[in-house]
N, C-alpha and C positions, 0 to 999 in steps of 0.2 A: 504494500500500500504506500502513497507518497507519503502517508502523513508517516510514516516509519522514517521517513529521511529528516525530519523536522528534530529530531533529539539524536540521528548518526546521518551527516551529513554525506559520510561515504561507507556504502556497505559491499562487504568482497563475498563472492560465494561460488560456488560450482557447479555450472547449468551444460547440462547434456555432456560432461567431460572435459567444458569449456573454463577456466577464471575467468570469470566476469566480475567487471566494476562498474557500480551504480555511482553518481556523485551528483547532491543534489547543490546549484549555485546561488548566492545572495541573490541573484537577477530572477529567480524562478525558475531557470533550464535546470532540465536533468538529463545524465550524457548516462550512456550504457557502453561499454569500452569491454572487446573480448582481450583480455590481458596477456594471452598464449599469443595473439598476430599483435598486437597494439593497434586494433581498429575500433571503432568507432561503430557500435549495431544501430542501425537504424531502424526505429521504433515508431510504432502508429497507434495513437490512442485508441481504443475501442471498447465494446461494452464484455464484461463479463462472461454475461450468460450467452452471447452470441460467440465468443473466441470457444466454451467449454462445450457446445452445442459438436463442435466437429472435432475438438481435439479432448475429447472423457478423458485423457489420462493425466491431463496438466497435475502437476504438484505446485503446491504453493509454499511462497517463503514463509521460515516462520524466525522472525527475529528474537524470538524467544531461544529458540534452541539453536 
């Protein structure tokens, strides 16, 4: 969730085998960066229940754990 970046501005984790780095900026952007190539994911806002309608298997972050 974005509001997870409001108290960790930058969170690292590993998505499909990938490092990836979230970092959210005073300006509002938030960059997604595969940390294994140094690229830049580009990302498209969308709804929830519409992304989990075709892809059932998603897992979700949990900044808890």
């Amino acid at each position: 969730k974005e509001s997870d970046l409001k108290d960790n501005p930058t969170i690292t984790d590993k998505v499909g085998g990938a490092n990836v780095k979230i970092e959210r900026f005073d300006d509002g952007r938030i960059t997604f960066t595969n940390e294994d190539i140094s690229e830049e994911i580009v990302k498209e806002r969308g709804f929830w229940f519409s992304w989990f309608a075709f892809h059932p298997d998603t897992e979700l972050y949990d900044l808890e754990n």
